[in-house]
mmJSON file of the N, C-alpha and C atoms, coordinates in Angstrom:
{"data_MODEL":{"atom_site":{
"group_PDB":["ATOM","ATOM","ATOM","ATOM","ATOM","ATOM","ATOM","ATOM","ATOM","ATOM","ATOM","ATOM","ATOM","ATOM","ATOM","ATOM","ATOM","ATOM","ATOM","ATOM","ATOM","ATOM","ATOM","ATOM","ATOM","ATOM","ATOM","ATOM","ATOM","ATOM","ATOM","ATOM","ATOM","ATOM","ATOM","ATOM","ATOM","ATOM","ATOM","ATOM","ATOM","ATOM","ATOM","ATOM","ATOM","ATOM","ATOM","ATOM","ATOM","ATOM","ATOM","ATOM","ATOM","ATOM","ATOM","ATOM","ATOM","ATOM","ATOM","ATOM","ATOM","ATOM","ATOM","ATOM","ATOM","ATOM","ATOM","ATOM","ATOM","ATOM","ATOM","ATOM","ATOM","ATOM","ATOM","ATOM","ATOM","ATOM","ATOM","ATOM","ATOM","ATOM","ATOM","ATOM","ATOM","ATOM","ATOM","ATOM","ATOM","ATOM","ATOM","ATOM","ATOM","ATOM","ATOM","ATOM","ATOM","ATOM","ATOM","ATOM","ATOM","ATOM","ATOM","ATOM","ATOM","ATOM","ATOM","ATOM","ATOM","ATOM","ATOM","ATOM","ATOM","ATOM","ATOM","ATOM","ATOM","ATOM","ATOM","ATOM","ATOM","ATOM","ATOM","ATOM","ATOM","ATOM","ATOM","ATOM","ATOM","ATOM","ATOM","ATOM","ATOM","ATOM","ATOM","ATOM","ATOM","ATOM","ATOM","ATOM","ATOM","ATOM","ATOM","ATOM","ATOM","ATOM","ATOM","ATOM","ATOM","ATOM","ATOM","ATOM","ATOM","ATOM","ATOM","ATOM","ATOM","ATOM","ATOM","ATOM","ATOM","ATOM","ATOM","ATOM","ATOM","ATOM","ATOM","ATOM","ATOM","ATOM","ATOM","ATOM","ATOM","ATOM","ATOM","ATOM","ATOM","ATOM","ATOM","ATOM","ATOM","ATOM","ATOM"],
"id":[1,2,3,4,5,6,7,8,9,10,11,12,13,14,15,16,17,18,19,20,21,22,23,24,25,26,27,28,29,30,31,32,33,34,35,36,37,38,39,40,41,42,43,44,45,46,47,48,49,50,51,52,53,54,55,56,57,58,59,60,61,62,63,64,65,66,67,68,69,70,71,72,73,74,75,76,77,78,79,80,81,82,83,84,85,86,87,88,89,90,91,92,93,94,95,96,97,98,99,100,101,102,103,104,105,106,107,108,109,110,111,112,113,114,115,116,117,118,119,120,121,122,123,124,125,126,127,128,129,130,131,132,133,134,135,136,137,138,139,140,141,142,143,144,145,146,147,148,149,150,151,152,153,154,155,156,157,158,159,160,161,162,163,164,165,166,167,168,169,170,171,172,173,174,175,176,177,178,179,180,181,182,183],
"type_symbol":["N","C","C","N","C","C","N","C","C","N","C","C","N","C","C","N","C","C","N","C","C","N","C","C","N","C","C","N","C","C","N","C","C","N","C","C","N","C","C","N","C","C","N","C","C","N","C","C","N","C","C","N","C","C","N","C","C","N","C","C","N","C","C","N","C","C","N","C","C","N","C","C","N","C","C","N","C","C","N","C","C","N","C","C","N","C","C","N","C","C","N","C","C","N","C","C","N","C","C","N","C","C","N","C","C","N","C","C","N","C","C","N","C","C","N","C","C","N","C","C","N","C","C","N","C","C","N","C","C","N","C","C","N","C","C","N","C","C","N","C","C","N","C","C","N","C","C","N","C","C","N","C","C","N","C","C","N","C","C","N","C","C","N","C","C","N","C","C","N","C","C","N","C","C","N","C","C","N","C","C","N","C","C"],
"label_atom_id":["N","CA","C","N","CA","C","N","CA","C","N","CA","C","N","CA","C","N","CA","C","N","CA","C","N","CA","C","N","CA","C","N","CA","C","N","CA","C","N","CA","C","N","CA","C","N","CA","C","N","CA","C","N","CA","C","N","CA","C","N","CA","C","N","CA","C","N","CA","C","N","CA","C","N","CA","C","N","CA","C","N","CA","C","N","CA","C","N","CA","C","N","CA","C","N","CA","C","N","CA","C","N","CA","C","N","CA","C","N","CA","C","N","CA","C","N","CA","C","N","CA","C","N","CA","C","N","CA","C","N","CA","C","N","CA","C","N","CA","C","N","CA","C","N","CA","C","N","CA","C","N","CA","C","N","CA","C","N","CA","C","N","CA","C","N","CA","C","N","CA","C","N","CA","C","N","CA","C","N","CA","C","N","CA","C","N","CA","C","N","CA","C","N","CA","C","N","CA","C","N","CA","C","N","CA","C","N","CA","C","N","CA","C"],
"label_alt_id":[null,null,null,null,null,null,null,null,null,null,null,null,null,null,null,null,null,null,null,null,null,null,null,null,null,null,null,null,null,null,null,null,null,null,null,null,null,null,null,null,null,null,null,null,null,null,null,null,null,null,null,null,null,null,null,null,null,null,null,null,null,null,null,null,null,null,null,null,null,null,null,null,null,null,null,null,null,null,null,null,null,null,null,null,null,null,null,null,null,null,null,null,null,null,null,null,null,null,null,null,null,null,null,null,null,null,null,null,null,null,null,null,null,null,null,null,null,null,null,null,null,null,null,null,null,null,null,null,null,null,null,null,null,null,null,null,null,null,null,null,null,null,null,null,null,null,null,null,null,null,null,null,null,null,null,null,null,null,null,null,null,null,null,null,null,null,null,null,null,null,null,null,null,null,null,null,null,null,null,null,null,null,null],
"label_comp_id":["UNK","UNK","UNK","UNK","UNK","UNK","UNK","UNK","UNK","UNK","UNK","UNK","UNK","UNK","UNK","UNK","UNK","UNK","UNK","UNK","UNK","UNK","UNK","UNK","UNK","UNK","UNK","UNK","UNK","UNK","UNK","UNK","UNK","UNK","UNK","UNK","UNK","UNK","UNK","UNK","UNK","UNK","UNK","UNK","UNK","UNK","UNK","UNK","UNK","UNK","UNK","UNK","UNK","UNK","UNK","UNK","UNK","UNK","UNK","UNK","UNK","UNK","UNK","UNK","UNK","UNK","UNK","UNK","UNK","UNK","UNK","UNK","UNK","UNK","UNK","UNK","UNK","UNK","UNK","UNK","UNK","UNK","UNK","UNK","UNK","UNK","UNK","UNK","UNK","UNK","UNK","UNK","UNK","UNK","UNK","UNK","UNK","UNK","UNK","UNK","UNK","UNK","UNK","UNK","UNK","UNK","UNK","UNK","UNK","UNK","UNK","UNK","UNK","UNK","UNK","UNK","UNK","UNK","UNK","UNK","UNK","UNK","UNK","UNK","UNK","UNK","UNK","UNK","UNK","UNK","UNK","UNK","UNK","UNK","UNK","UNK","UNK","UNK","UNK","UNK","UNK","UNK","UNK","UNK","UNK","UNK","UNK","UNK","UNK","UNK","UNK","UNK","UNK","UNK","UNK","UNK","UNK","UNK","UNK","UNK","UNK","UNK","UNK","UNK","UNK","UNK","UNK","UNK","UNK","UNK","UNK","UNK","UNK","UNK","UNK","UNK","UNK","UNK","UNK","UNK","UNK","UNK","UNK"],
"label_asym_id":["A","A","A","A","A","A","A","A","A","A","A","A","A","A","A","A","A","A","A","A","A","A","A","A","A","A","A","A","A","A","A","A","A","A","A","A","A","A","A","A","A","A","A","A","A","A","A","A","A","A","A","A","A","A","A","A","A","A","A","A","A","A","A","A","A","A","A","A","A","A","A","A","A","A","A","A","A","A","A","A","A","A","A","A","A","A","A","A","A","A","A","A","A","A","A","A","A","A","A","A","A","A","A","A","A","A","A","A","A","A","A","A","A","A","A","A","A","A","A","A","A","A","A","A","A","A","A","A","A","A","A","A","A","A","A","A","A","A","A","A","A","A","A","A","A","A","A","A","A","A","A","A","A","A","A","A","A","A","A","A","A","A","A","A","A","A","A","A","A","A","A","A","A","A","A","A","A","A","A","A","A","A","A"],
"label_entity_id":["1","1","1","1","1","1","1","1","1","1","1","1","1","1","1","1","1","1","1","1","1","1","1","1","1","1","1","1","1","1","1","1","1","1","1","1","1","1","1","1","1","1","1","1","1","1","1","1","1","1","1","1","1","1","1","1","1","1","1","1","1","1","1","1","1","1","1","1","1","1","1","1","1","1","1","1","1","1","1","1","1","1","1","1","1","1","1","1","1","1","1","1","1","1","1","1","1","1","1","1","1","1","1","1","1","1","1","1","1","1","1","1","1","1","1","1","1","1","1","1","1","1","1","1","1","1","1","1","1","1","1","1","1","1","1","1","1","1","1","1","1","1","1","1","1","1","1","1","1","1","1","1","1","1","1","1","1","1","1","1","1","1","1","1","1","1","1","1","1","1","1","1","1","1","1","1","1","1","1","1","1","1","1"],
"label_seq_id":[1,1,1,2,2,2,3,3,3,4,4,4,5,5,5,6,6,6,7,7,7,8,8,8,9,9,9,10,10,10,11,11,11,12,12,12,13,13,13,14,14,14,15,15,15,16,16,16,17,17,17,18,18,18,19,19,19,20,20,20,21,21,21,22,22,22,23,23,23,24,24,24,25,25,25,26,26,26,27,27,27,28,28,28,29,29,29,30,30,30,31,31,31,32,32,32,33,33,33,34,34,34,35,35,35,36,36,36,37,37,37,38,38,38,39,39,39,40,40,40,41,41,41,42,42,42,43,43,43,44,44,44,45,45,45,46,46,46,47,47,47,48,48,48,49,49,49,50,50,50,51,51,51,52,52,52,53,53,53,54,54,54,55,55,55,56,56,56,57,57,57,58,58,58,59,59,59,60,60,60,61,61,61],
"pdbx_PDB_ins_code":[null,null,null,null,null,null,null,null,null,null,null,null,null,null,null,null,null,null,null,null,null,null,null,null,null,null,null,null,null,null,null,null,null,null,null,null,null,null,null,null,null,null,null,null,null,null,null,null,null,null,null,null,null,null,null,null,null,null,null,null,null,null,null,null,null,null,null,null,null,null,null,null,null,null,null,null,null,null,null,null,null,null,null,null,null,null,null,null,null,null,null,null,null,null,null,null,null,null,null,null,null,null,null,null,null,null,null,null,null,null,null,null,null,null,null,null,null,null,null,null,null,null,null,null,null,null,null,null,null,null,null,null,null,null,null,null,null,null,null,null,null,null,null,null,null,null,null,null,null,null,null,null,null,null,null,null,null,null,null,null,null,null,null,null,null,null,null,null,null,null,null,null,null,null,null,null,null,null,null,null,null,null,null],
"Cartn_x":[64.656,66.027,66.377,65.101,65.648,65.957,64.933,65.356,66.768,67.245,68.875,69.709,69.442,70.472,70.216,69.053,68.698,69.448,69.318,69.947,71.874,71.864,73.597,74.5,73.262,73.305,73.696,72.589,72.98,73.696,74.364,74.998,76.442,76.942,77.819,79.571,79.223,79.608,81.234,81.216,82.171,82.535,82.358,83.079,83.731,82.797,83.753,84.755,85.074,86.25,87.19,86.703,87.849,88.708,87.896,87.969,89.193,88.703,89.611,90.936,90.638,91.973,93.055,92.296,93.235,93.923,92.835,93.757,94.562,94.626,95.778,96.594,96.699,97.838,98.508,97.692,98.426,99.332,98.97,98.798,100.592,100.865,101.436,102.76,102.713,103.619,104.202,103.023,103.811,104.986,104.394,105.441,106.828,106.486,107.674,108.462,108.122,108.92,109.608,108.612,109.329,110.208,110.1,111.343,112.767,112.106,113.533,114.796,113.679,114.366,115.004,114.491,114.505,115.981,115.869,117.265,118.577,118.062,119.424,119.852,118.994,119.208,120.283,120.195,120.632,121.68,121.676,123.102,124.023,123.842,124.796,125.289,124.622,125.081,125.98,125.648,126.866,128.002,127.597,129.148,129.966,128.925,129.827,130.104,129.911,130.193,131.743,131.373,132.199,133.719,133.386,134.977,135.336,134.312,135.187,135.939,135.915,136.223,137.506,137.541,138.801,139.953,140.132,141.835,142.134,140.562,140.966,141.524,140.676,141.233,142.193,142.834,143.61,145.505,146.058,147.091,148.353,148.88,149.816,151.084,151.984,153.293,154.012],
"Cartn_y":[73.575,73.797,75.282,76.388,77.593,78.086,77.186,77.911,77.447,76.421,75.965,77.254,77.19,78.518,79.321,80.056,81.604,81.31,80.372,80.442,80.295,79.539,79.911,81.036,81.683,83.061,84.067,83.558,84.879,84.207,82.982,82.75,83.346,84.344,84.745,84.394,83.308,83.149,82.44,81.567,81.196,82.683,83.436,85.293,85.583,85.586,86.167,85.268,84.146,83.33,83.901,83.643,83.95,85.189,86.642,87.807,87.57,86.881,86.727,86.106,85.388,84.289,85.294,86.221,87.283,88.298,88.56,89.804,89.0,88.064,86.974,87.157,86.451,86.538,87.781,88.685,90.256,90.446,90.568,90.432,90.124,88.698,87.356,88.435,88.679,89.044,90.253,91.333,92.305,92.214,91.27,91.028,90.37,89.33,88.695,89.731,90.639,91.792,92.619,92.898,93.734,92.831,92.278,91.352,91.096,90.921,90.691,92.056,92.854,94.416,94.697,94.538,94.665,93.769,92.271,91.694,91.635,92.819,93.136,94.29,95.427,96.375,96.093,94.864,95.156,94.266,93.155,92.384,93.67,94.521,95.585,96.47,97.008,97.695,96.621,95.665,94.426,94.712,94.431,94.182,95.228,96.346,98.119,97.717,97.82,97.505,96.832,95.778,94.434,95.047,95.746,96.274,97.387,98.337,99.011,98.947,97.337,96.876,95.891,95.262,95.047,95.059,96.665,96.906,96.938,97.055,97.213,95.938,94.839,93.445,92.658,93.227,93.024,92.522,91.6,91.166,92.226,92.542,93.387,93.082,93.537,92.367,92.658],
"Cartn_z":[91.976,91.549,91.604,91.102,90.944,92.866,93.867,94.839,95.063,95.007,95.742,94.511,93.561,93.189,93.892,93.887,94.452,96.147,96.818,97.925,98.033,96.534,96.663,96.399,95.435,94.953,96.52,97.366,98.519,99.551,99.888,100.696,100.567,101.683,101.538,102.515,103.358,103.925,103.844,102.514,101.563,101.539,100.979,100.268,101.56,102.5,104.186,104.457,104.638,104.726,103.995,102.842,101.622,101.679,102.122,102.742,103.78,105.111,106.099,105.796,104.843,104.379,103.943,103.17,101.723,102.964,104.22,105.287,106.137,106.071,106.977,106.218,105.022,103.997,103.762,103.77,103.476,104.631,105.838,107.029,107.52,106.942,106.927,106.354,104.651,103.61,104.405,105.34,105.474,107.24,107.688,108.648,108.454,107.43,106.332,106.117,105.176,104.886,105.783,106.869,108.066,108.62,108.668,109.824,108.41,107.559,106.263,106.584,106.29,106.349,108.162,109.208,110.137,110.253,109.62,110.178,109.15,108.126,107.385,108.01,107.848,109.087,110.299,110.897,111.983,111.509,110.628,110.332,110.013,109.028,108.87,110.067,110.943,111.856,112.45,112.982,113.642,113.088,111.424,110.611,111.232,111.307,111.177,112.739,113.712,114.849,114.961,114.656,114.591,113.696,112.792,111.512,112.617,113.269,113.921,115.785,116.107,117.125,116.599,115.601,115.056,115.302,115.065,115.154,116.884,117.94,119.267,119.868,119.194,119.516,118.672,117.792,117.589,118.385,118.233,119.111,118.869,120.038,119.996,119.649,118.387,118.172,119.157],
"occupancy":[1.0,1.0,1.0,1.0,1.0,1.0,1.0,1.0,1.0,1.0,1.0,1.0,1.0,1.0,1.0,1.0,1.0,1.0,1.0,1.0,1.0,1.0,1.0,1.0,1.0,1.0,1.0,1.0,1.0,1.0,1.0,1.0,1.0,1.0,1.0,1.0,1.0,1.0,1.0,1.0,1.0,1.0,1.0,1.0,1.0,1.0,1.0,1.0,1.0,1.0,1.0,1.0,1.0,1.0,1.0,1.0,1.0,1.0,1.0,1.0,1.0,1.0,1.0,1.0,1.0,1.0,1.0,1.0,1.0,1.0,1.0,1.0,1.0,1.0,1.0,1.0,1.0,1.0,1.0,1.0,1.0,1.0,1.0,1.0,1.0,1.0,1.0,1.0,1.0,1.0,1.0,1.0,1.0,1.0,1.0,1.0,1.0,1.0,1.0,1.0,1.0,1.0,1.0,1.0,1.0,1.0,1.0,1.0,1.0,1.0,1.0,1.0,1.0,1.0,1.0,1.0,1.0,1.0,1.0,1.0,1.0,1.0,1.0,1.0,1.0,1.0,1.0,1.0,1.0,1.0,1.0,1.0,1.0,1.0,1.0,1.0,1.0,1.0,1.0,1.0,1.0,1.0,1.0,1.0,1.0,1.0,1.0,1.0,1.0,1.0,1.0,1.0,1.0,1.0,1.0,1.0,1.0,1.0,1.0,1.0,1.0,1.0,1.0,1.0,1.0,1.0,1.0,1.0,1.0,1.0,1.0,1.0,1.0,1.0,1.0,1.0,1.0,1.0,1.0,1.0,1.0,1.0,1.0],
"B_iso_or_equiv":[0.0,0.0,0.0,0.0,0.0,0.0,0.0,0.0,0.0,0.0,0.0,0.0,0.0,0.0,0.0,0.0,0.0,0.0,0.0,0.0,0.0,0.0,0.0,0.0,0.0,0.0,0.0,0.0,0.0,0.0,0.0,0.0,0.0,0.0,0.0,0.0,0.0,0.0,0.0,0.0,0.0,0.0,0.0,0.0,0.0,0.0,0.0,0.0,0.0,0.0,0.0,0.0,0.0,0.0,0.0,0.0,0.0,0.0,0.0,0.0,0.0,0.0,0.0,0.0,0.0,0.0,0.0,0.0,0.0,0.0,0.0,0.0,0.0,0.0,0.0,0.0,0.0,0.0,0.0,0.0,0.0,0.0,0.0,0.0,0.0,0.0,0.0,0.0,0.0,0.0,0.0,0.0,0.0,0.0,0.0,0.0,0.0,0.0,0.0,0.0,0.0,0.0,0.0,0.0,0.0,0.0,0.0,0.0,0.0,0.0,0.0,0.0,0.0,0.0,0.0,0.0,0.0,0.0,0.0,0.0,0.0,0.0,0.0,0.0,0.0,0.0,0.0,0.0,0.0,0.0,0.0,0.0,0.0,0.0,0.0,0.0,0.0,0.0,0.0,0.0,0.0,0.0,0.0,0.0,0.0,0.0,0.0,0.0,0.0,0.0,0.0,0.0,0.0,0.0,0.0,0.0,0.0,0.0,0.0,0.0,0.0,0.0,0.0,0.0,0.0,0.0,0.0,0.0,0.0,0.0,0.0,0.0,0.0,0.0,0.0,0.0,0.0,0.0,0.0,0.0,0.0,0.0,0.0],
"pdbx_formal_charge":[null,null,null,null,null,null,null,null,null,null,null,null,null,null,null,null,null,null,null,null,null,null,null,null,null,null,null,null,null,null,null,null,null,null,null,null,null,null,null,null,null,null,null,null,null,null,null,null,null,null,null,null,null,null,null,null,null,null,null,null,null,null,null,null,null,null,null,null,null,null,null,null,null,null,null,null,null,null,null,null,null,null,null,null,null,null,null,null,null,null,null,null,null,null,null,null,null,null,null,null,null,null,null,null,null,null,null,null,null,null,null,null,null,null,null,null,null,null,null,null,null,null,null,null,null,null,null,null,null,null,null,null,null,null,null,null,null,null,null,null,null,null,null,null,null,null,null,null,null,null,null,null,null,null,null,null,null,null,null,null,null,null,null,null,null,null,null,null,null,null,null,null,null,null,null,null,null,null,null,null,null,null,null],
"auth_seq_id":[1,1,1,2,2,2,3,3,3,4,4,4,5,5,5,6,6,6,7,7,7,8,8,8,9,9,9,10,10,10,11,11,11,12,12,12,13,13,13,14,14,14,15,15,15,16,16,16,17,17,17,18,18,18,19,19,19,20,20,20,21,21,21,22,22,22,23,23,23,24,24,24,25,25,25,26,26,26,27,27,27,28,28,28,29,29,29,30,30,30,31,31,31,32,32,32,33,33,33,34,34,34,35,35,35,36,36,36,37,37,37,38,38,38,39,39,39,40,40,40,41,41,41,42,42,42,43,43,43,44,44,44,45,45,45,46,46,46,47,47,47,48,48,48,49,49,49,50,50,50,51,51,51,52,52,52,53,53,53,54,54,54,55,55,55,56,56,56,57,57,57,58,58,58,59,59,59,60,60,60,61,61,61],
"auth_comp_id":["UNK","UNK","UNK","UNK","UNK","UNK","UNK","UNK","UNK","UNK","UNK","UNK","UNK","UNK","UNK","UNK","UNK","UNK","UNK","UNK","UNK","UNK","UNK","UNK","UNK","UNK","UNK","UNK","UNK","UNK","UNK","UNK","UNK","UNK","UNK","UNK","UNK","UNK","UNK","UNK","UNK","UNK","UNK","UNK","UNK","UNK","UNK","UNK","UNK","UNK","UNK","UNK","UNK","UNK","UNK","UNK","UNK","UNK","UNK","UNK","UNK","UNK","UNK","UNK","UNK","UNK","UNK","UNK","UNK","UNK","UNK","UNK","UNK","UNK","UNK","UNK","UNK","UNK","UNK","UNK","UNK","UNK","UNK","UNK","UNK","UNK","UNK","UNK","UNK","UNK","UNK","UNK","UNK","UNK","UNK","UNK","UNK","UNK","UNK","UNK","UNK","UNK","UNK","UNK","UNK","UNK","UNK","UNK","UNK","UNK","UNK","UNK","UNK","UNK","UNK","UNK","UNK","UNK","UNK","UNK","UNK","UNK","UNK","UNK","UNK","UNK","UNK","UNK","UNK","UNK","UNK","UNK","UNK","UNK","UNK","UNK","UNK","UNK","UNK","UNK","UNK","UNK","UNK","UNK","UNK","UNK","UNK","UNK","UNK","UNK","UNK","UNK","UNK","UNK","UNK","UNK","UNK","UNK","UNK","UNK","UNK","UNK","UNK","UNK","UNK","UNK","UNK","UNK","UNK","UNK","UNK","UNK","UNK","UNK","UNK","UNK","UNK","UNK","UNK","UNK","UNK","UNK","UNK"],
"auth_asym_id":["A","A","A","A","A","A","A","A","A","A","A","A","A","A","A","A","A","A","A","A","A","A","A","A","A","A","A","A","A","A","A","A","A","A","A","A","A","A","A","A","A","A","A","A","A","A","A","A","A","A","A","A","A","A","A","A","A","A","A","A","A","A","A","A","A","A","A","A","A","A","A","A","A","A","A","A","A","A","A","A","A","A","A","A","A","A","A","A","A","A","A","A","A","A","A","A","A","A","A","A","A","A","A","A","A","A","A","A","A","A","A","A","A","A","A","A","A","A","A","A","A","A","A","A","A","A","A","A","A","A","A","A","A","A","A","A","A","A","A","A","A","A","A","A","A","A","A","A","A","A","A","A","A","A","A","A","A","A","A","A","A","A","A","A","A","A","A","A","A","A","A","A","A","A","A","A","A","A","A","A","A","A","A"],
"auth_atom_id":["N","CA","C","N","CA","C","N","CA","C","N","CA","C","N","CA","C","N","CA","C","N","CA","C","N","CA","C","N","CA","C","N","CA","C","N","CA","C","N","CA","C","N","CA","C","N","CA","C","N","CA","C","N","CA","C","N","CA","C","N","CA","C","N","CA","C","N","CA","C","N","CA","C","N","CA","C","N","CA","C","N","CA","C","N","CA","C","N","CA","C","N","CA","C","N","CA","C","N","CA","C","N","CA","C","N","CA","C","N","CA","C","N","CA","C","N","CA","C","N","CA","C","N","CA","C","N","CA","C","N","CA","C","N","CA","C","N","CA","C","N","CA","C","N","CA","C","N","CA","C","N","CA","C","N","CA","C","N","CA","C","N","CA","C","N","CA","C","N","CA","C","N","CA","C","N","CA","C","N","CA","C","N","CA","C","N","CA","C","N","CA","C","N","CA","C","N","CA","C","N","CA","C","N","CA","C","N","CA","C","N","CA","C"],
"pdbx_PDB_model_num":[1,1,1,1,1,1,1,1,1,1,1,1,1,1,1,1,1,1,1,1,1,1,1,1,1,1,1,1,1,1,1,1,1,1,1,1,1,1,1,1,1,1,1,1,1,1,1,1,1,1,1,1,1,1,1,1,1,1,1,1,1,1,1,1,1,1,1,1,1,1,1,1,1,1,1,1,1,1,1,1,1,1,1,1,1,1,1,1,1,1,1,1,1,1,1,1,1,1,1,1,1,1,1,1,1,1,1,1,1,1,1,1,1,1,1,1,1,1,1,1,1,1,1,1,1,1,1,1,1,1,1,1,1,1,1,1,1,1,1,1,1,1,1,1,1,1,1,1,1,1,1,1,1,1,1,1,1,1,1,1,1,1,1,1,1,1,1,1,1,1,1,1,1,1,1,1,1,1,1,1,1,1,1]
}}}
């Protein structure tokens, strides 16, 4: 019995998964974020774009 502990004791291979899992996820959150920021970023410039093309297309009375 004490060896199956002592061998679960040093199997580490469960810990490295878990490892890889946690830098995916980080990984994951920070592209989430970049692209959030990235497509408000650019929704606003449109808007600003878009308010100052307006009065050009606007109909002539």
């Amino acid at each position: 019995m004490s060896k199956l502990f002592a061998r679960f004791v040093k199997d580490e291979s469960g810990a490295t998964a878990i490892e890889y899992g946690l830098i995916a996820a980080l990984i994951a959150l920070a592209i989430i974020t970049g692209a959030g920021l990235l497509g408000t970023n650019v929704n606003l410039k449109l808007e600003e774009i878009a308010n100052k093309l307006k009065p050009a297309a606007a109909p002539a009375p």
